[in-house]
MILUMMI-235586 format. One line per field, with one value per residue (C-alpha): x, y, z; residue in one letter. Coordinates in Angstrom, 2 decimals. Each point is the difference from the previous one (the first is absolute). Layout:
// residues N
px: c(X | ...)
py: c(Y | ...)
pz: c(Z | ...)
code: c(A | ...)
// end
This chain:
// residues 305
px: c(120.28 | -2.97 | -2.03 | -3.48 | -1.33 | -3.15 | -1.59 | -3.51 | -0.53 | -3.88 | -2.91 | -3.38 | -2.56 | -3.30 | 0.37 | 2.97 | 3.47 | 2.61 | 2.90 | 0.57 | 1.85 | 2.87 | 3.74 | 2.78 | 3.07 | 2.52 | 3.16 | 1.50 | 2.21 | -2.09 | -1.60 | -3.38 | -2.52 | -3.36 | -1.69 | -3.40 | -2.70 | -2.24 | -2.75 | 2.87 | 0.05 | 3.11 | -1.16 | -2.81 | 3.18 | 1.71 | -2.23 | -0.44 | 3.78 | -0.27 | -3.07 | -2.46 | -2.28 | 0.20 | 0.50 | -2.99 | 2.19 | 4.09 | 2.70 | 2.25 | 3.00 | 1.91 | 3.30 | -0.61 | -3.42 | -3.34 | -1.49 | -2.86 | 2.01 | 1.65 | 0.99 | 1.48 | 3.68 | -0.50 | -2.15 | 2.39 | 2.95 | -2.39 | -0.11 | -2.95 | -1.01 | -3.03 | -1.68 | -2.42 | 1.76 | -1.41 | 1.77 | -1.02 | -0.38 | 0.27 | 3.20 | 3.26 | 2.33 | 2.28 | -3.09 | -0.68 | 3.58 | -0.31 | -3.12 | 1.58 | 3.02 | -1.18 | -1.35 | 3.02 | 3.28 | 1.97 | -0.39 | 3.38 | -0.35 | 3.33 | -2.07 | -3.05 | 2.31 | 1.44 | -3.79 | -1.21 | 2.95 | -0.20 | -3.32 | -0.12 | -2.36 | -1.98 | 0.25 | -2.43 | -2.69 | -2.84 | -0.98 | -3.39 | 2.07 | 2.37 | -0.13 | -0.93 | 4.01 | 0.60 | -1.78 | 0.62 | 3.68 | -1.34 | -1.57 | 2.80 | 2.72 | -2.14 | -0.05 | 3.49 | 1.27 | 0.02 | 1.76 | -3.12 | 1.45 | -3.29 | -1.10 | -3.27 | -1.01 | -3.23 | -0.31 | 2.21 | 1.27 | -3.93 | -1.03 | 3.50 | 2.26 | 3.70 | 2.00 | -1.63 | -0.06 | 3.73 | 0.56 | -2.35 | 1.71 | 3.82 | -1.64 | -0.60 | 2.86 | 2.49 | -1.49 | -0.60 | 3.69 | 0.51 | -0.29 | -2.57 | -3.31 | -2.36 | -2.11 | -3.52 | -1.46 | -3.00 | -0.81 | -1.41 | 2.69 | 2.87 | 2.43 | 0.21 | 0.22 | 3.07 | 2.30 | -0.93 | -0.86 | 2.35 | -2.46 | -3.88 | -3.29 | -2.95 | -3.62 | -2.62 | -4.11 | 2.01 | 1.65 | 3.58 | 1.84 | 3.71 | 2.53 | 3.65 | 2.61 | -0.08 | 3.74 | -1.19 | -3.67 | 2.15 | 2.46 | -2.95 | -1.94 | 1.06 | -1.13 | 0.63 | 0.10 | 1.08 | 0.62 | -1.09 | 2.02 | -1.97 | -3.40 | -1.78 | -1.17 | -1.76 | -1.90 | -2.10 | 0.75 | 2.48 | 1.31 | -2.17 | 2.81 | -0.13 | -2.22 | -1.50 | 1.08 | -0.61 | 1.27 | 0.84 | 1.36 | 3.15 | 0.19 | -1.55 | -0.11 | -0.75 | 0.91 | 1.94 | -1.22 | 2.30 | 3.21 | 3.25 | 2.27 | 1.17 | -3.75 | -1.73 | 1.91 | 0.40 | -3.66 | -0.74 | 2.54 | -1.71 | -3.44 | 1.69 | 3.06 | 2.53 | -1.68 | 2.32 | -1.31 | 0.18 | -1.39 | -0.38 | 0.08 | -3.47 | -0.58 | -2.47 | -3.00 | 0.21 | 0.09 | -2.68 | -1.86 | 0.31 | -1.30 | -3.05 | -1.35 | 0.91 | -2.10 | -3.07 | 0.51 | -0.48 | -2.49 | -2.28 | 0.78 | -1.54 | -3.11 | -0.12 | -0.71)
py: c(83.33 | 1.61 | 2.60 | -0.65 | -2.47 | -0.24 | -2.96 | 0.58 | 2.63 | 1.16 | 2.26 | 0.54 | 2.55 | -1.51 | -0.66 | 2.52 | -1.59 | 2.67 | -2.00 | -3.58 | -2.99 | 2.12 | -1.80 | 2.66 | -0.31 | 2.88 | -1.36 | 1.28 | 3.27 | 0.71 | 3.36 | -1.50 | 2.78 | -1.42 | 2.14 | 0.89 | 2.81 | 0.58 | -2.47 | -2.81 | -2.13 | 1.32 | 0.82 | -2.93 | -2.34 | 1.80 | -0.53 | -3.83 | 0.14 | 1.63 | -1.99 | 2.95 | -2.08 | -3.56 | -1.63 | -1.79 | -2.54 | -0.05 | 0.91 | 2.52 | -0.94 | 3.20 | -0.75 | -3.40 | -0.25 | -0.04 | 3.07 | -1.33 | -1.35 | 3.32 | 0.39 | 2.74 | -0.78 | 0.30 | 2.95 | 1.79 | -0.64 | 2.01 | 3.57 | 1.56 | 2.99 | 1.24 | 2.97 | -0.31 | -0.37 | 0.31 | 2.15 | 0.66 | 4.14 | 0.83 | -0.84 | 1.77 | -1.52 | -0.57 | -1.82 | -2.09 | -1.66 | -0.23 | -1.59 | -2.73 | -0.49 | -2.61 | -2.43 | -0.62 | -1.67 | 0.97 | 3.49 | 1.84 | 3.58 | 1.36 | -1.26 | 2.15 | 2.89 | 0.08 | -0.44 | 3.16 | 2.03 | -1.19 | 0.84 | 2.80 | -0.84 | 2.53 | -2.02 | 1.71 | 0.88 | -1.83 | -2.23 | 1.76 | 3.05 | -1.57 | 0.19 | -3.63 | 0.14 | 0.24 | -2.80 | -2.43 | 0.39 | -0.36 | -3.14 | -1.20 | 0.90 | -2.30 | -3.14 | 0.17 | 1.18 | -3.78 | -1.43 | -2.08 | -2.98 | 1.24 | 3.31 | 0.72 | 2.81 | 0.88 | 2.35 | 2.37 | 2.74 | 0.78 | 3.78 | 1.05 | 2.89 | -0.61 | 0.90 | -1.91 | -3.33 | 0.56 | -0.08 | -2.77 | -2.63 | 1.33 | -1.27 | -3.10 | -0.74 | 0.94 | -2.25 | -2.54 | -0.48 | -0.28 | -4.35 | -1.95 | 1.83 | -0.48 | 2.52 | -1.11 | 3.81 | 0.02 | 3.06 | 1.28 | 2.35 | -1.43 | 3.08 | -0.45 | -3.96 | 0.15 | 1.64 | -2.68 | -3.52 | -2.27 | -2.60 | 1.03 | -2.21 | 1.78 | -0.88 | 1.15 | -0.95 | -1.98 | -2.56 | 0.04 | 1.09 | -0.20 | 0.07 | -0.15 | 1.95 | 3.61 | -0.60 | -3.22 | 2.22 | 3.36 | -2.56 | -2.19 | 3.51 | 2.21 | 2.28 | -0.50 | 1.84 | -1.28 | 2.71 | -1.43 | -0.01 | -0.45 | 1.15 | -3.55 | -1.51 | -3.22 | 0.19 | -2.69 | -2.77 | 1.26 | -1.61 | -0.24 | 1.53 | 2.97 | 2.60 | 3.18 | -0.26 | 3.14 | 1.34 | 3.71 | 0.74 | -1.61 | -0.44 | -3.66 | 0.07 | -2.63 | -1.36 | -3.22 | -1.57 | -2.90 | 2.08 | -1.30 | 1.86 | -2.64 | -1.85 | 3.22 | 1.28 | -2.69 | -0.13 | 3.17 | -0.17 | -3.14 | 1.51 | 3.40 | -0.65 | 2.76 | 2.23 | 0.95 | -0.64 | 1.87 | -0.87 | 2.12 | -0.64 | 0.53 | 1.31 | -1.89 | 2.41 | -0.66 | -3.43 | -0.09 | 2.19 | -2.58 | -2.89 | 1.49 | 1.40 | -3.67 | -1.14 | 2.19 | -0.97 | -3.86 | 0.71 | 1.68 | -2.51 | -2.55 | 2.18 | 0.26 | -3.95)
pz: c(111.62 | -0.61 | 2.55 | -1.80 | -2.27 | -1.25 | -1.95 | -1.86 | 2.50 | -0.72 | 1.12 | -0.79 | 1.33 | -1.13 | -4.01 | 0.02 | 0.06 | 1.39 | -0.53 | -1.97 | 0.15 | 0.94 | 0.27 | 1.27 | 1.75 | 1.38 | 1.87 | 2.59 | 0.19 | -3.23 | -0.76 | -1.77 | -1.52 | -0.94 | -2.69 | -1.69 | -0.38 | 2.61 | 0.89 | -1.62 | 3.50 | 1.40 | 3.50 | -0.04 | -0.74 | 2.57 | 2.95 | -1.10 | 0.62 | 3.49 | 0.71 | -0.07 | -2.10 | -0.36 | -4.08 | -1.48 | -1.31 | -0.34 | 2.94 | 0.69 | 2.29 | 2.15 | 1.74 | -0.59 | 1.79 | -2.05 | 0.43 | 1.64 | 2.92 | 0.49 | 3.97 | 1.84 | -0.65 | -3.67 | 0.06 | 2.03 | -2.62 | -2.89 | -0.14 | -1.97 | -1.55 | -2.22 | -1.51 | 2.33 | 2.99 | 3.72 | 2.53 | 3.20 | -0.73 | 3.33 | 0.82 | -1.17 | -2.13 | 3.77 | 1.82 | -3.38 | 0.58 | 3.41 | -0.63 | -2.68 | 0.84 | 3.20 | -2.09 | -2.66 | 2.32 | -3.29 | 0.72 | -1.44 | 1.50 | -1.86 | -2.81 | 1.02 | 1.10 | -3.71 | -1.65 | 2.16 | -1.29 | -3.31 | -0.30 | 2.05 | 2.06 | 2.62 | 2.93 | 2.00 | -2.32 | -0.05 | -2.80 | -0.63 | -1.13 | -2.59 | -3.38 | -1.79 | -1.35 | 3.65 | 0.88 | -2.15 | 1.40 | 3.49 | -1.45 | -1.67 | 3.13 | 2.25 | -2.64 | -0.16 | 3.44 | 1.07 | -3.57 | -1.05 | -2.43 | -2.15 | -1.00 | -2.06 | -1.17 | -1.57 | -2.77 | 2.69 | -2.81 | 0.03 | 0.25 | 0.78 | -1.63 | -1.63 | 2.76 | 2.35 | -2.24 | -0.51 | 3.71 | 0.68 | -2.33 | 0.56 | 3.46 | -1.78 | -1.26 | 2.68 | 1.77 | -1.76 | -0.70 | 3.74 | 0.27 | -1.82 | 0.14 | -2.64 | -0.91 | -1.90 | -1.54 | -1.85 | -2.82 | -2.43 | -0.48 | -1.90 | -0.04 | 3.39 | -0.06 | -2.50 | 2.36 | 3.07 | -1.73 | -0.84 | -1.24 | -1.04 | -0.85 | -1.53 | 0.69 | -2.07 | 1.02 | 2.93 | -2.70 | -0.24 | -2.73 | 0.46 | 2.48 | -0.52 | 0.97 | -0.88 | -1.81 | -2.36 | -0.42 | -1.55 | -2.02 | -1.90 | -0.61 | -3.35 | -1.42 | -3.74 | -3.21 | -3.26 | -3.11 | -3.15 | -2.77 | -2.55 | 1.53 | -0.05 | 3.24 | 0.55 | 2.83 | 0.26 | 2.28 | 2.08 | 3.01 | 2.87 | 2.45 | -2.25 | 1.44 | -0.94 | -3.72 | -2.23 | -2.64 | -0.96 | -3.59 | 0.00 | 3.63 | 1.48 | 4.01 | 2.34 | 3.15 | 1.08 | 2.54 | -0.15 | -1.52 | -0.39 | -2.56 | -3.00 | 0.33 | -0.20 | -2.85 | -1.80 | 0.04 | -0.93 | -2.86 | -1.02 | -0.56 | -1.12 | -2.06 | -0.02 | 3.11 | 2.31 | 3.52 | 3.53 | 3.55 | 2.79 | 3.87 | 1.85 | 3.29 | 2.07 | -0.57 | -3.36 | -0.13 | 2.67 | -2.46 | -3.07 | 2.36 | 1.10 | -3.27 | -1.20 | 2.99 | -1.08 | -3.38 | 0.48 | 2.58 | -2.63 | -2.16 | 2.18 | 0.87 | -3.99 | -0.21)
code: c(X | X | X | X | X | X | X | X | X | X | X | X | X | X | X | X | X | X | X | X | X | X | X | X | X | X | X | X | X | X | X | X | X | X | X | X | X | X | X | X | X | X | X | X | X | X | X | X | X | X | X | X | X | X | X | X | X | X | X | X | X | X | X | X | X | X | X | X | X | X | X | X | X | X | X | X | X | X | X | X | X | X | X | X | X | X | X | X | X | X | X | X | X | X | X | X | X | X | X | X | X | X | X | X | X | X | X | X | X | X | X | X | X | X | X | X | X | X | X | X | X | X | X | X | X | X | X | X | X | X | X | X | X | X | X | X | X | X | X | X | X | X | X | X | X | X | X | X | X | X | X | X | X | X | X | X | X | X | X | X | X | X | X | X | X | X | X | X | X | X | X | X | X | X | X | X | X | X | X | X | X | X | X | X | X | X | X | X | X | X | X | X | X | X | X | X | X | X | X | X | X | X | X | X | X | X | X | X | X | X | X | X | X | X | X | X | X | X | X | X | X | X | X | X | X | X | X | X | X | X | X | X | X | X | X | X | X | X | X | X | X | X | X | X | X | X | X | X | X | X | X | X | X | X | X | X | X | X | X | X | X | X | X | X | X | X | X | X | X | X | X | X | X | X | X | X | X | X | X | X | X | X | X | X | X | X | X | X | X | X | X | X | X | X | X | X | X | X | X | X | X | X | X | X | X)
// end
């Protein structure tokens, strides 16, 4: 089952087109990271989901509803956090519950007894006087004091230090191993994503360019290097999958983007005879990396036309 779907899912403000023609789908119990620079369409797709703004053309479908049909009894099973989050600063972190916790019948107090400790929590300090670390845990306590079967969150590692990320997605993840929640996080910061997402879909100038598991996305990416033995290499025409070719005396690097071990190196003993050939893992930043300077690449190359 999946918790969203979307199908062709597109905005436009005036001639600009935030996101296009965009086709995801993150089932449930999933932890689903949608990245891309800033400006990429990750929060415009985002509120389309939550039905913030409404799609120019396409769908998006949210525990099963269309977004646009969104009632009370599905909005109260999604918790949500952003960057920009907006607190009521004149409450304490105590009245903020009190305050929330009415209006979700799934309320689990041992739950938000064990969040406050966790994240150590002033109960009686006002949210005006709390560091933004601080609250964004406040923030993130409420959304999932009442075990939301959805939880976004929007760029949420923004502006805050090391320790305080670390605490915010060991949040996360304890509790996201606690039933089947789904967690939807969008970022630009990918460190951060790695240690949470268990499947990722990039967006660049709101068009989609992959999504797949992060396990299948690490095991098709390599990077390669093949030692010539004889110091000839014939460049030309290589395979479209491999990216980033160059050559450095005897040295050729590249990366597979479609790597499997006896294809890859029987092709690159093919078009180097006698090389000996090895591939290194990738860590999501750098594949991430790879894709969007291809991006730019073919990008100028259509400007070029």
């Amino acid at each position: 089952m999946n918790i969203i779907e979307t199908h062709g899912l597109t905005r436009r403000f005036g001639r600009t087109e935030a996101v296009h023609g965009l086709d995801l789908e993150v089932p449930a119990g999933s932890v689903f990271a949608l990245l891309g620079p800033n400006g990429a369409g990750k929060t415009t797709t985002i509120k389309l989901m939550l039905d913030l703004l409404r799609p120019t053309h396409g769908s998006a479908t949210v525990l099963g509803v269309d977004s646009r049909r969104l009632g009370e009894r599905e909005k109260a099973q999604i918790g949500y956090v952003s960057e920009n989050q907006e607190l009521p600063l004149w409450m304490t972190v105590r009245q903020l519950l009190d305050y929330c916790r009415p209006f979700y019948p799934t309320w689990d107090r041992d739950l938000e007894k064990a969040l406050l400790a966790q994240f150590a929590l002033p109960e009686e300090r006002k949210l005006k006087h709390l560091s933004r670390g601080m609250l964004m845990k406040a923030a993130l306590l409420s959304s999932l004091a009442y075990r939301p079967k959805l939880l976004v969150l929007d760029e949420p590692f923004s502006g805050l230090d090391p320790l305080v990320r670390d605490e915010f997605i060991r949040g996360v993840l304890e509790v996201s191993t606690q039933g089947e929640w789904t967690v939807f996080v969008s970022s630009h910061d990918i460190d951060e994503v790695e240690r949470l997402a268990d499947r990722v879909a990039m967006i660049e100038a709101g068009r989609l360019r992959l999504a797949e598991t992060t396990e299948a996305l690490q095991q098709r990416f390599r990077q390669v290097e093949v030692s010539l033995d004889d110091g000839t290499a014939d460049l030309a025409n290589v395979p479209a999958t491999w990216l980033e070719v160059e050559r450095s005396g005897s040295l050729v690097r590249f990366v597979a983007s479609d790597y499997e071990r006896a294809a890859t190196e029987q092709a690159c003993r093919e078009r180097f005879p006698r090389a000996s050939v090895v591939a290194k893992p990738m860590t999501l930043r750098e594949i991430f990396l790879v894709l969007a300077r291809a991006g730019r690449a073919a990008a100028g190359q259509e400007v070029g036309r």
